[in-house]
N, CA, C and O atoms as a GROMACS GRO file, in nm:
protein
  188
    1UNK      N    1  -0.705   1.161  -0.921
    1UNK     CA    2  -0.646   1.150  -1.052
    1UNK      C    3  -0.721   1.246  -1.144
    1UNK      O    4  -0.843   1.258  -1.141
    2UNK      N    5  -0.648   1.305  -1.216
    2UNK     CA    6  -0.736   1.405  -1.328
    2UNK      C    7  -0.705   1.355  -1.477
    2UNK      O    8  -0.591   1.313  -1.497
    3UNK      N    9  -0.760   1.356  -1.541
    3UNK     CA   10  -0.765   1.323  -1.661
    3UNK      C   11  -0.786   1.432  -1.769
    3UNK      O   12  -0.877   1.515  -1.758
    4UNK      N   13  -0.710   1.430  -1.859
    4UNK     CA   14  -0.680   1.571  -1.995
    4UNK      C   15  -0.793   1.506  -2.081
    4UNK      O   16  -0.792   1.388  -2.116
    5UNK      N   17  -0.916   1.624  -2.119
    5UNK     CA   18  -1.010   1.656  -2.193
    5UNK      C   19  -0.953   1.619  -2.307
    5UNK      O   20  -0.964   1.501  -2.338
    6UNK      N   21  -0.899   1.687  -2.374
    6UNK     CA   22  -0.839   1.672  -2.475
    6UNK      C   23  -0.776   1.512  -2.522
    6UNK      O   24  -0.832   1.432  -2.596
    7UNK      N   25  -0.651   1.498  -2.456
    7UNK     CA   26  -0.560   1.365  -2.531
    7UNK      C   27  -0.610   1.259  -2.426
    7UNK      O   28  -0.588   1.148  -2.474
    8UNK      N   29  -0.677   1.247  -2.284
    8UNK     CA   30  -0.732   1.152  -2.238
    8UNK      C   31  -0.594   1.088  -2.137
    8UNK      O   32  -0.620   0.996  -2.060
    9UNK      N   33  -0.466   1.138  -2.143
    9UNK     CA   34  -0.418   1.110  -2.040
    9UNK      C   35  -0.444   1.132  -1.918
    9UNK      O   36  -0.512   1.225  -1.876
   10UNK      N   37  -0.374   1.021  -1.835
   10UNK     CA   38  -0.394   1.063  -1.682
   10UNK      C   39  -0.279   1.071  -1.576
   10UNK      O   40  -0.176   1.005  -1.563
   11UNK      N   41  -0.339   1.187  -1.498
   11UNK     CA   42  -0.235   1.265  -1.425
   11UNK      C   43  -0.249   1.232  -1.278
   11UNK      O   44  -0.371   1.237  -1.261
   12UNK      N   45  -0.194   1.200  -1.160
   12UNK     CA   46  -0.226   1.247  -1.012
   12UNK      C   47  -0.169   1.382  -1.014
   12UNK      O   48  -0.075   1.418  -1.085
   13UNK      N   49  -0.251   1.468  -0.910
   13UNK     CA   50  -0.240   1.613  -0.856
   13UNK      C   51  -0.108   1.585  -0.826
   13UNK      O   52  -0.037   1.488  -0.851
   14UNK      N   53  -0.083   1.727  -0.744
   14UNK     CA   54   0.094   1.729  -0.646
   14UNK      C   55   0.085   1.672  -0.529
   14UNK      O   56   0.163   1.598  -0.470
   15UNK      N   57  -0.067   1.736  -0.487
   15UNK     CA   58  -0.103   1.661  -0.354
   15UNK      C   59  -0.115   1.507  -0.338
   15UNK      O   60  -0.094   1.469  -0.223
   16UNK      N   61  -0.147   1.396  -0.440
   16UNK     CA   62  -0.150   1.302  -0.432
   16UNK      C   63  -0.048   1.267  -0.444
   16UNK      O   64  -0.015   1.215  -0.338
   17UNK      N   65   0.055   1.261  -0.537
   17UNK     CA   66   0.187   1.243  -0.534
   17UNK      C   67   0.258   1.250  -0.393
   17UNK      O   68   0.304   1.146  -0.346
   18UNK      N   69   0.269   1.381  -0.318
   18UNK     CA   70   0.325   1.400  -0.193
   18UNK      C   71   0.256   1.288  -0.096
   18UNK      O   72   0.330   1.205  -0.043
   19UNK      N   73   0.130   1.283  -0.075
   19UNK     CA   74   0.121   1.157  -0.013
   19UNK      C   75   0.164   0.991  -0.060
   19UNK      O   76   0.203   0.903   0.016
   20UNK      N   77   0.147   0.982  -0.189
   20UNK     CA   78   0.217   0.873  -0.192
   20UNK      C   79   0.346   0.815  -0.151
   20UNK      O   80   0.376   0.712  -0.092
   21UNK      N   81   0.449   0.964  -0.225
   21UNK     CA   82   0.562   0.962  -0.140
   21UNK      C   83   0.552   0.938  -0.021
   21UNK      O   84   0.601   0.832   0.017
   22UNK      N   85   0.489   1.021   0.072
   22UNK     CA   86   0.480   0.977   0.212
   22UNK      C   87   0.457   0.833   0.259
   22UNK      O   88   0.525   0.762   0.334
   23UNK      N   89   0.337   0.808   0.189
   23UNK     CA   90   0.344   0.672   0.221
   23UNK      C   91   0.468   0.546   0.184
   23UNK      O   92   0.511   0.442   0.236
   24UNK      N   93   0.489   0.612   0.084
   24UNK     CA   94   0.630   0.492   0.041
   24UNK      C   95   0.754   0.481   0.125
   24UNK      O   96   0.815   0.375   0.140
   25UNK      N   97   0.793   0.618   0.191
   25UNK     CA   98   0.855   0.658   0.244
   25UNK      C   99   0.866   0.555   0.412
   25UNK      O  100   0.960   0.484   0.448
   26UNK      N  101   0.727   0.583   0.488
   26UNK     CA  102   0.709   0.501   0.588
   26UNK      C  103   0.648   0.419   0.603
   26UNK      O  104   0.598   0.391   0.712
   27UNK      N  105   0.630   0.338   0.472
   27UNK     CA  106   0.580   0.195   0.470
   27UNK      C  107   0.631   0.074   0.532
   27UNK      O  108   0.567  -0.031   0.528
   28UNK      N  109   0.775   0.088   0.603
   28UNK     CA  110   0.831  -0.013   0.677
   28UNK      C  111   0.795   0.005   0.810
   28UNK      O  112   0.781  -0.095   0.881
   29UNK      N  113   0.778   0.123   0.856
   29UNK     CA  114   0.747   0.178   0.986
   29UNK      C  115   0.595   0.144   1.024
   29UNK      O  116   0.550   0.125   1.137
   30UNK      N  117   0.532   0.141   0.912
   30UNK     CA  118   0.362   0.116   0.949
   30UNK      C  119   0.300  -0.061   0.944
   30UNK      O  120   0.202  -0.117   0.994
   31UNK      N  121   0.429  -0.113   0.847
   31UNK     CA  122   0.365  -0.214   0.801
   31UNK      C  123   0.334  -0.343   0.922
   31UNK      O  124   0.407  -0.351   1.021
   32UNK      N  125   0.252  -0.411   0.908
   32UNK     CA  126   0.286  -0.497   0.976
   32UNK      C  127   0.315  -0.669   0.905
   32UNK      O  128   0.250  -0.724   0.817
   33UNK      N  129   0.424  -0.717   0.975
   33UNK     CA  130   0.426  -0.857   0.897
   33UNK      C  131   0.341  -0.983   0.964
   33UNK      O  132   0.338  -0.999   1.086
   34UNK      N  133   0.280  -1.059   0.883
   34UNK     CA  134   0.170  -1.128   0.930
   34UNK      C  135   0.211  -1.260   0.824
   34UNK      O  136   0.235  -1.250   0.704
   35UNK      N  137   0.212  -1.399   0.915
   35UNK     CA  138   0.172  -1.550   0.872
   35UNK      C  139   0.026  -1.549   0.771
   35UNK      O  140  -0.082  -1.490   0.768
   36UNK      N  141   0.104  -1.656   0.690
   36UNK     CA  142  -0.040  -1.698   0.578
   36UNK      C  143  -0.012  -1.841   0.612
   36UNK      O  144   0.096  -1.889   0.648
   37UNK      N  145  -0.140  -1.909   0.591
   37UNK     CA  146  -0.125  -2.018   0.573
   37UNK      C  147  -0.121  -2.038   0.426
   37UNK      O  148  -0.155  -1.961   0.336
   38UNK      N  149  -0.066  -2.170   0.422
   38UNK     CA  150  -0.053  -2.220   0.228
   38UNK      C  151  -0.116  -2.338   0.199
   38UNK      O  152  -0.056  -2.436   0.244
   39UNK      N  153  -0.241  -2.368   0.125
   39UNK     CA  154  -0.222  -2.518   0.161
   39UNK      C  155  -0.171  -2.578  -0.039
   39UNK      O  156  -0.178  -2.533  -0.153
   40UNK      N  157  -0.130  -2.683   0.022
   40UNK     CA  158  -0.005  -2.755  -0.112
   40UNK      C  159  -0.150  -2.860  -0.130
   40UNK      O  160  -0.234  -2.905  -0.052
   41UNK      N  161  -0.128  -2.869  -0.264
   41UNK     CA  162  -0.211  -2.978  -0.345
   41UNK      C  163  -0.074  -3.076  -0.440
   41UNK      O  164   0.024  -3.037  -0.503
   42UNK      N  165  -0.132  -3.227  -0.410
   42UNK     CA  166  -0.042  -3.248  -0.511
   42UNK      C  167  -0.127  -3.280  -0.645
   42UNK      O  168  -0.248  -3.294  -0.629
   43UNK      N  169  -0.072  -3.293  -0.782
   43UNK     CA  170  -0.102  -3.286  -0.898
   43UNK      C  171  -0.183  -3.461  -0.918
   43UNK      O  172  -0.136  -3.570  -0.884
   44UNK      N  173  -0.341  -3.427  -0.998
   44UNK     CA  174  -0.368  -3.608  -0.998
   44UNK      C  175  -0.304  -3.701  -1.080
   44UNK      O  176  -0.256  -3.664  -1.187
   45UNK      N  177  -0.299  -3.786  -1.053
   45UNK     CA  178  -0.198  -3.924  -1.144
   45UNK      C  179  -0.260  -3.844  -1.311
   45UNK      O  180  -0.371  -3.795  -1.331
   46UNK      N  181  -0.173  -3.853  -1.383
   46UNK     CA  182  -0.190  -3.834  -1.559
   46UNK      C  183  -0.255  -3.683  -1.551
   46UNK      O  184  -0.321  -3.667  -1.654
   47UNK      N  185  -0.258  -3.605  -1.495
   47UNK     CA  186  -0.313  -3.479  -1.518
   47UNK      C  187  -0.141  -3.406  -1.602
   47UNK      O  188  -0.136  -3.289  -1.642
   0.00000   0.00000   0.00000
């Protein structure tokens, strides 16, 4: 990320951009789907 001296905005390069794209691009292809456990609480009497 680069950041302007001046007004303090911030920029990613082209190169970072193109990889992001990339990555967004084959993020279904890489991802993997994985189980969570959950654990449930119930709420105490008068809370």
């Amino acid at each position: 990320m680069w950041s302007c001296p001046h007004c303090g905005e911030s920029y990613f390069t082209a190169q970072t951009m193109h990889e992001l794209e990339r990555i967004k691009t084959l993020r279904k292809s890489v991802a993997v789907r994985k189980s969570v456990s959950v654990a449930e609480y119930q709420r105490a009497a008068g809370a």
